[in-house]
N, CA and C of each residue as an Amber inpcrd file, in Angstrom:
protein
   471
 105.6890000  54.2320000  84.5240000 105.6700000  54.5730000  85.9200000
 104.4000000  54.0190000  86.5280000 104.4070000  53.4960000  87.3750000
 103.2020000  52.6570000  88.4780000 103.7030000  53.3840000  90.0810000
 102.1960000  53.7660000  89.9690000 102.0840000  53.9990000  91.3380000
 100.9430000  53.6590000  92.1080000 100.6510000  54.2220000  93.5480000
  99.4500000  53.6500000  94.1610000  99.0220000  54.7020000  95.2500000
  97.5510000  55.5280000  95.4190000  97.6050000  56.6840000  96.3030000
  97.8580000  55.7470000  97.9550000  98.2290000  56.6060000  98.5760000
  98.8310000  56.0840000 100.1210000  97.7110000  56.8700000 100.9000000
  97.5760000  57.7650000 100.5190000  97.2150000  59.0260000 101.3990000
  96.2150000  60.2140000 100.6680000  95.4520000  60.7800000 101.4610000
  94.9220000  62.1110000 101.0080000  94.7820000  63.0680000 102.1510000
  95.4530000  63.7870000 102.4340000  95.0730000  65.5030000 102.7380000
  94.5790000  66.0910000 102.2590000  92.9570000  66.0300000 103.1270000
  92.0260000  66.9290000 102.7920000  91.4230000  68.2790000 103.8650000
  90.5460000  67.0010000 104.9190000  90.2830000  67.5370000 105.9710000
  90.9760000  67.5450000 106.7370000  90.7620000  68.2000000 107.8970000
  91.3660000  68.2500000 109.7620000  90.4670000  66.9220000 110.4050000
  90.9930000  66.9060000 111.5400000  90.1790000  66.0940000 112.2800000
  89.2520000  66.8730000 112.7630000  88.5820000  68.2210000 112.1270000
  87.1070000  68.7090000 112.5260000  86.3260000  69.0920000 111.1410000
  86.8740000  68.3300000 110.5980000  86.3200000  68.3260000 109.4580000
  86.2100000  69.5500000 108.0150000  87.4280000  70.1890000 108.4790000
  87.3320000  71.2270000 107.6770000  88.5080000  71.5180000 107.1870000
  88.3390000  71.6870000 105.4320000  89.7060000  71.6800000 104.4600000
  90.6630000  72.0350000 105.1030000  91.6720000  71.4520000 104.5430000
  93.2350000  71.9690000 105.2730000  93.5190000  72.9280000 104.1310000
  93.0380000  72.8830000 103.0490000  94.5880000  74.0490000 102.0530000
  92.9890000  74.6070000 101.3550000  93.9010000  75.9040000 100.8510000
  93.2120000  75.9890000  99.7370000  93.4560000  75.9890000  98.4040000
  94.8140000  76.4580000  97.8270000  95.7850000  76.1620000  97.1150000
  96.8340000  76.0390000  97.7740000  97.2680000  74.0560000  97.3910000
  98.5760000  73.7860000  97.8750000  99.9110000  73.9070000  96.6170000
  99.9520000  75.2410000  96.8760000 101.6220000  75.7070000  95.9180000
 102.5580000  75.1200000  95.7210000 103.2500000  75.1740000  96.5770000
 104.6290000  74.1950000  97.0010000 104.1930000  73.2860000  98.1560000
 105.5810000  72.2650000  98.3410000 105.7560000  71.1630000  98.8110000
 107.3190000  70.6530000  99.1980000 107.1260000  70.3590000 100.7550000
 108.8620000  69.8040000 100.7380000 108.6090000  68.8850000 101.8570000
 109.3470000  68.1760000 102.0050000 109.3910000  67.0050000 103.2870000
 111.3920000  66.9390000 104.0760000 110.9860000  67.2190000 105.4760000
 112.1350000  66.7480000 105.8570000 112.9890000  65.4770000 105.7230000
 114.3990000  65.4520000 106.5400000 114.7580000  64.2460000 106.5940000
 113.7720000  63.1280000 107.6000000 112.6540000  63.4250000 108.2010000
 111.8450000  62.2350000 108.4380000 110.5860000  62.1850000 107.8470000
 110.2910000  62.6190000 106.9650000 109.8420000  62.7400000 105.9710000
 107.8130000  63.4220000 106.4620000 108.4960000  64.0240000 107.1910000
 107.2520000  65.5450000 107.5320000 107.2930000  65.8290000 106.2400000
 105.7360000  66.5750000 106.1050000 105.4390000  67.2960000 104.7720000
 105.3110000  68.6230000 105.1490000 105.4170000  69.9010000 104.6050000
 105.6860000  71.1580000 104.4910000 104.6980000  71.7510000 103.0250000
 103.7710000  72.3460000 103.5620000 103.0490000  72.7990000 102.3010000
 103.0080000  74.0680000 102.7460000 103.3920000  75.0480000 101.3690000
 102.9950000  76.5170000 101.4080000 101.3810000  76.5650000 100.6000000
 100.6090000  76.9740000 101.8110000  99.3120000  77.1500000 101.3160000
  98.6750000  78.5780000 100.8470000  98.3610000  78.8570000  99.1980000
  98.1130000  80.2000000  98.6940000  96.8650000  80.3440000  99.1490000
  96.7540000  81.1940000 100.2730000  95.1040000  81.5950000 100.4290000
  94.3490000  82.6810000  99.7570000  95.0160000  83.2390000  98.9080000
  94.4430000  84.2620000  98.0280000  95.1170000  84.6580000  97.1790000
  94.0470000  85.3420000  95.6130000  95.4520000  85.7960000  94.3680000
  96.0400000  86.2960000  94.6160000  96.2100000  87.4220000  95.6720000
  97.8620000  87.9650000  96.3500000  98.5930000  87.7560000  96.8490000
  98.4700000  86.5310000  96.4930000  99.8380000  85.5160000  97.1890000
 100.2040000  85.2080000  98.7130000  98.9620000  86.2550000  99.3920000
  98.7400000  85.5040000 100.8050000  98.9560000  84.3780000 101.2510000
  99.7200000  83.8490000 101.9930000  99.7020000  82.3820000 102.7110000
  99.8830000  82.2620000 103.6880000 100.6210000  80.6410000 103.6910000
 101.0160000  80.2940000 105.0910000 101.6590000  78.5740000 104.9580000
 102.1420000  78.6690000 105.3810000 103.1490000  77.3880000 106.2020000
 102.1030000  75.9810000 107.0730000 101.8650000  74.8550000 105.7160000
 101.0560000  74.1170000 107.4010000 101.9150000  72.9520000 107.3550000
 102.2730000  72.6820000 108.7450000 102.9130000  71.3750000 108.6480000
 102.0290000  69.9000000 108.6380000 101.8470000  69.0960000 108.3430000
 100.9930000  67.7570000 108.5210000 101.8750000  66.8730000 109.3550000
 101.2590000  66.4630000 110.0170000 101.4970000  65.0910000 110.8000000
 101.0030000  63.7240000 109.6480000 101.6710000  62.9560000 110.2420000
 101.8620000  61.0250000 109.2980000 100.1130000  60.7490000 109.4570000
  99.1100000  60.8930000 110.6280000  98.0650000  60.7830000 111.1190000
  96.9520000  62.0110000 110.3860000  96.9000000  62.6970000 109.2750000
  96.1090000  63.2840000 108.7250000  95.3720000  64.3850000 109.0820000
  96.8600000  64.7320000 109.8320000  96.4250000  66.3380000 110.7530000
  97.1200000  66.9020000 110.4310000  97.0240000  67.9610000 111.1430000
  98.0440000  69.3370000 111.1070000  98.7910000  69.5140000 112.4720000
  99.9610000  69.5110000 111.7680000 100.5100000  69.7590000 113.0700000
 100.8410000  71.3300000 114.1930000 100.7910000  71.8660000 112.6780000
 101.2410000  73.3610000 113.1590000 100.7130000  74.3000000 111.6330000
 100.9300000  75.8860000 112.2640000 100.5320000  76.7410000 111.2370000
 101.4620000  77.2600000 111.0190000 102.0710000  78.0710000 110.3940000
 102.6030000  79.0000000 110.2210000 102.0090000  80.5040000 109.3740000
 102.0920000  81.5660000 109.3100000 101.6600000  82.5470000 109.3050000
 102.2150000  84.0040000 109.2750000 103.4450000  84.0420000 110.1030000
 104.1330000  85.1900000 110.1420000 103.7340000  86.1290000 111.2060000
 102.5420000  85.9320000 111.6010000 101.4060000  87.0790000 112.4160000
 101.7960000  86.8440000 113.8190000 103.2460000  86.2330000 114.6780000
 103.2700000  86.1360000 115.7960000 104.0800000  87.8450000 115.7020000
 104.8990000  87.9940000 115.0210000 106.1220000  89.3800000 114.7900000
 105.1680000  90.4380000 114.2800000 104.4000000  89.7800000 113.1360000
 104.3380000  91.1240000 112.3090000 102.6790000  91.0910000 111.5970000
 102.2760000  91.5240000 112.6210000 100.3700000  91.8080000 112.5410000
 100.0670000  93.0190000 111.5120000 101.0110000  93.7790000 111.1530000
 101.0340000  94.4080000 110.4840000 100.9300000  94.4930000 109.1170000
 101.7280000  93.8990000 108.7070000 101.8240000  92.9170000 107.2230000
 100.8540000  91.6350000 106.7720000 100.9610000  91.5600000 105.3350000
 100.7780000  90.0960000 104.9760000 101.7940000  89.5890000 105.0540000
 101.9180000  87.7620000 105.2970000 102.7710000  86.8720000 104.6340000
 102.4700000  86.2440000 103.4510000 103.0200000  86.5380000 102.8530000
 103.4950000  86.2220000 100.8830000 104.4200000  85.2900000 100.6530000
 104.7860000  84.0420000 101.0840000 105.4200000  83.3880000 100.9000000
 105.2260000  82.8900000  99.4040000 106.5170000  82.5920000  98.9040000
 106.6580000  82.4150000  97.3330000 107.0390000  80.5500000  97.0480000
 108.3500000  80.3070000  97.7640000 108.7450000  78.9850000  97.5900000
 109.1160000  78.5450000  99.0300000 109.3720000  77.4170000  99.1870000
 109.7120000  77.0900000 100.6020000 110.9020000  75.6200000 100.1690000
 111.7430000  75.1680000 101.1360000 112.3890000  74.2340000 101.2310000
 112.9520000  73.6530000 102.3610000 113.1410000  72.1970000 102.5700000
 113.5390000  72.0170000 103.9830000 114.8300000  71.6430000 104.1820000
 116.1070000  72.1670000 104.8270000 116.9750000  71.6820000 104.7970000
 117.7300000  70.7030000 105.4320000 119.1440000  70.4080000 105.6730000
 119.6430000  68.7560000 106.2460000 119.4740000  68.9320000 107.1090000
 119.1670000  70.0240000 108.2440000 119.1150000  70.2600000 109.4460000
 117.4850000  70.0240000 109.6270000 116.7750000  70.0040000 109.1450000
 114.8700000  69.9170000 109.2920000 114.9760000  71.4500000 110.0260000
 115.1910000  72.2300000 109.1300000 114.7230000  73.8870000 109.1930000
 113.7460000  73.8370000 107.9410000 112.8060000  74.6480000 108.2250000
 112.5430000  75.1490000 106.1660000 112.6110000  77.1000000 106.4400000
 112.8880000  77.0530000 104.9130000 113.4330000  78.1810000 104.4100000
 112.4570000  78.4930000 103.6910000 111.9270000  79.6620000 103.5400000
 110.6950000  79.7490000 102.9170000 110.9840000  81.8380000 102.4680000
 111.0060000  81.6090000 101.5990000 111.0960000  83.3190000 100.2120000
 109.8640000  83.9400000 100.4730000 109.6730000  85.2270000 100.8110000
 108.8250000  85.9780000 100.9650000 109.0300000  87.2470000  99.6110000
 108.5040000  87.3470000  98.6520000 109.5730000  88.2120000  97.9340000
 108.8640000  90.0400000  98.1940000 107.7210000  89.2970000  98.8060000
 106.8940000  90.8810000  98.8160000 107.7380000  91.5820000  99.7550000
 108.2070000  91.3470000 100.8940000 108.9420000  91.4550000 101.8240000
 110.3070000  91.3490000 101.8210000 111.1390000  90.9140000 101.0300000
 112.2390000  90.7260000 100.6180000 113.0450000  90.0170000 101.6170000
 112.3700000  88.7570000 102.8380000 112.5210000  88.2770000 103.2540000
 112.6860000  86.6950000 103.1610000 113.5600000  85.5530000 103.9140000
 113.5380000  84.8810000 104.3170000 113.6510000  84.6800000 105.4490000
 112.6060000  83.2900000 105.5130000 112.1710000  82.7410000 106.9710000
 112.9730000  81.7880000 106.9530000 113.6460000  81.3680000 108.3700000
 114.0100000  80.1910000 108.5160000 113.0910000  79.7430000 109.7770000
 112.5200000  78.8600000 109.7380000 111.3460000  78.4070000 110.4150000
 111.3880000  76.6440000 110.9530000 111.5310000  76.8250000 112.4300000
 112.0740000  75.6600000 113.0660000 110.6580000  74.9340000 112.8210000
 111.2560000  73.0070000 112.2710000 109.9470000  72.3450000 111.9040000
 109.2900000  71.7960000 113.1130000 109.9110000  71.7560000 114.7900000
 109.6890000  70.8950000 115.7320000 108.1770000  72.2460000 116.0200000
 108.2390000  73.4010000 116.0260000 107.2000000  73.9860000 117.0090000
 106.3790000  74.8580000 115.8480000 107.6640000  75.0650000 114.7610000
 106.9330000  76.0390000 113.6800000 106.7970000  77.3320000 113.4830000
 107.9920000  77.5550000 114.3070000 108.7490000  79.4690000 114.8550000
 109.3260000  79.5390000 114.1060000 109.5390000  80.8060000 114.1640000
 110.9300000  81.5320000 113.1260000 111.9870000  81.7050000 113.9770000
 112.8570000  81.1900000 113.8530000 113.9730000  81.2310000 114.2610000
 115.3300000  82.3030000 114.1410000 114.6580000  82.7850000 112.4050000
 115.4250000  84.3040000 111.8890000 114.6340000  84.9650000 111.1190000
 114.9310000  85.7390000 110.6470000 114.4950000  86.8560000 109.3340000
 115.9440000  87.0940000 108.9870000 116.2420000  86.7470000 107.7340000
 117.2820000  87.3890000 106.5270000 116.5840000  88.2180000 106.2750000
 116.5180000  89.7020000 105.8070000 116.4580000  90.5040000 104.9440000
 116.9710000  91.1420000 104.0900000 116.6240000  90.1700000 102.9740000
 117.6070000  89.7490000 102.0420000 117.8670000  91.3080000 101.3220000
 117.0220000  92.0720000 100.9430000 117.7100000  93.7880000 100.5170000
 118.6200000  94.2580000 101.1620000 118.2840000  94.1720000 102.5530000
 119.2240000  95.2070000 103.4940000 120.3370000  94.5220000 103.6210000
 120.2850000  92.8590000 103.9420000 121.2200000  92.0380000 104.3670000
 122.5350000  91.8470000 103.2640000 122.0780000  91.2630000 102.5220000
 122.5280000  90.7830000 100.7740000 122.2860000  91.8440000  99.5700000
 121.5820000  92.8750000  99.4040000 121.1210000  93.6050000  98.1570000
 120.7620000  92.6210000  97.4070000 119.9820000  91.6810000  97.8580000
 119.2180000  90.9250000  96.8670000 117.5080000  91.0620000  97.5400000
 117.2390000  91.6280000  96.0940000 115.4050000  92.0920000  96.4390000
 114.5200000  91.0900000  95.7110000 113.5560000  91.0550000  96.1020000
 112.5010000  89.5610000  95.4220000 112.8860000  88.6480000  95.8160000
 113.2490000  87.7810000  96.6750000 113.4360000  86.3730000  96.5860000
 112.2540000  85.5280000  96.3780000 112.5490000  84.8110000  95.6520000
 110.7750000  84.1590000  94.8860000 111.0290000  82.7430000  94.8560000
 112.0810000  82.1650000  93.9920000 112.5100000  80.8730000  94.6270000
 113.8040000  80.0330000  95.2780000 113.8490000  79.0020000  95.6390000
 114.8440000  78.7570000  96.3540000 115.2500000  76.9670000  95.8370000
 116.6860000  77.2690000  96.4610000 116.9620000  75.4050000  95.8880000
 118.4390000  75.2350000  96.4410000 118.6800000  74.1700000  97.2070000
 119.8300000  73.6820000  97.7130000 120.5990000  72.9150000  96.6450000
 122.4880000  72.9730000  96.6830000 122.7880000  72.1590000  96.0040000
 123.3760000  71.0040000  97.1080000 124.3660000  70.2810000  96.7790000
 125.2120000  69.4780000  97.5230000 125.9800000  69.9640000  98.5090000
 127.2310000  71.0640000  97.9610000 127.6990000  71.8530000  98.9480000
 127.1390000  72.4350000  99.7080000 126.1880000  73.0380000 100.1340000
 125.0990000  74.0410000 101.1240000 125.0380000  75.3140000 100.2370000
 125.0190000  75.2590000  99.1040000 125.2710000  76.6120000  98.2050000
 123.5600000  76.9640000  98.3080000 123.1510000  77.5720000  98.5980000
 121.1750000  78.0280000  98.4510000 121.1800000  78.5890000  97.0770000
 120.6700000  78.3980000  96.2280000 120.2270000  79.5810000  94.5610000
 119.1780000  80.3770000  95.4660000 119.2110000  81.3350000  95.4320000
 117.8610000  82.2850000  95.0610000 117.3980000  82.9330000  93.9400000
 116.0550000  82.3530000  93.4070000 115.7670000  83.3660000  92.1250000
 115.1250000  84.3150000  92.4400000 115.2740000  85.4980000  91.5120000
 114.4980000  86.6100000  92.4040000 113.6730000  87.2930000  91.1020000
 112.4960000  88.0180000  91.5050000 111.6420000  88.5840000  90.0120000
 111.7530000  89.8700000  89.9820000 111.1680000  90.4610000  89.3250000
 111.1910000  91.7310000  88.8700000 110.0640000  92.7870000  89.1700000
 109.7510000  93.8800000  89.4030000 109.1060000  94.8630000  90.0170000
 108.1530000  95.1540000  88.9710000 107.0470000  95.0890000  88.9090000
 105.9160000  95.4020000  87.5050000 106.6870000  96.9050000  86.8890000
 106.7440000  96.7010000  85.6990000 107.5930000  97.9000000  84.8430000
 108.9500000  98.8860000  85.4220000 109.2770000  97.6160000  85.7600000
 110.7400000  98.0640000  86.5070000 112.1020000  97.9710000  85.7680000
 113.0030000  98.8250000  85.6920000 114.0260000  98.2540000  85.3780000
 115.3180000  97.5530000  85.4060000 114.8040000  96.5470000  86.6130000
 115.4420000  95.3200000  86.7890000 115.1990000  94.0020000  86.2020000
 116.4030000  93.4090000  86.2460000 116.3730000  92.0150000  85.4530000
 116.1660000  91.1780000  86.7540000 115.7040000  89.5270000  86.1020000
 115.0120000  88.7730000  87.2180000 117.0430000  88.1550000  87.6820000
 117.1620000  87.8960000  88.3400000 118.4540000  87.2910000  88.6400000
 118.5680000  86.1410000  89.3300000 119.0940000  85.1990000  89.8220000
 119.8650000  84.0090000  90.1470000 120.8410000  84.1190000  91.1680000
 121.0280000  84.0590000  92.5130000 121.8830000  84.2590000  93.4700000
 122.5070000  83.4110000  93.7910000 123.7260000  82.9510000  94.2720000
 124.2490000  81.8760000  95.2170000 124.4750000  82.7270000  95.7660000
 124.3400000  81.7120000  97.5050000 124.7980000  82.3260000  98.9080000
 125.4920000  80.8590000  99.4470000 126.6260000  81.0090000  99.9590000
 127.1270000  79.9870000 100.4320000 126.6470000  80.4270000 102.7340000
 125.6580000  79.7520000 102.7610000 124.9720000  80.0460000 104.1120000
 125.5640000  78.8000000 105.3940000 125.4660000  79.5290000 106.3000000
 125.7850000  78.4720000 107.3900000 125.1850000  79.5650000 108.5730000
 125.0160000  78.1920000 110.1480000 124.5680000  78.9000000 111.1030000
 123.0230000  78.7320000 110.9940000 122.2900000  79.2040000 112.2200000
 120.5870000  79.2080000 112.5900000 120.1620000  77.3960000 111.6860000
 120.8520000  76.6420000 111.9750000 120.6560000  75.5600000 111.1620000
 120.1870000  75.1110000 109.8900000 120.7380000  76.0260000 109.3750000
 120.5150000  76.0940000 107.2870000 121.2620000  74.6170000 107.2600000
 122.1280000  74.4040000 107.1250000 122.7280000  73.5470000 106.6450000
 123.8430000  72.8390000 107.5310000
């Protein structure tokens, strides 16, 4: 394998780090990048989008709805529509989060919605089938499980 670096995301254009742990990673169909950034061992984060020009385009955060809470985002993904979908499992939420402004567009709540609790990671197949994997509660007695949801609508797929 041969390759060649193109690029580095580091700084902003004010000179100050963009990530601090970059977790995950996804790029739309125009090939925007999508990083879930871990800002702390509790899995605190956030959503930054980059621009082609070595900026940021947008944040994401969760804190426009819910000042109340952390956002814990776990995995994120972008789908054919340029939505990303992003697992909150502390919350037992998914975001679907429009990539043009960087809103949420919904909240699944995936317990109340689905009886599926933890969502931790995520993965599209061909058909629009979503997997969700989901984890387990510290000394709980649940097993980690594996979901299909066949999803449509709010531009999943």
């Amino acid at each position: 394998m041969n390759g060649r670096k193109e690029k580095v995301y580091h700084l902003d254009n004010n000179g100050q780090s963009i990530f601090t742990v970059p977790a995950r990673i996804t790029s739309d169909n125009d090939n925007n990048c999508y990083v879930l950034d871990r800002l702390s061992a509790d899995y605190d984060g956030r959503i930054v989008a980059l621009n082609k020009t070595n900026g940021i385009r947008w944040v994401y955060s969760d804190q426009h709805i819910n000042k109340q809470r952390t956002f814990t985002p776990k995995d994120l993904i972008a789908t054919k529509s340029d939505n990303i979908i992003v697992a909150d499992s502390t919350h037992h939420i998914i975001h679907i989060i429009d990539t043009y402004y960087g809103q949420c567009l919904y909240y699944l709540y995936t317990k109340d919605q689905l009886g599926i609790k933890l969502p931790f990671s995520l993965e599209f197949d061909n058909t629009g089938t979503l997997y969700i994997g989901c984890g387990t509660y510290k000394n709980g007695s649940d097993e980690a499980k594996l979901y299909t949801v066949q999803v449509s609508g709010f531009g999943i797929w």
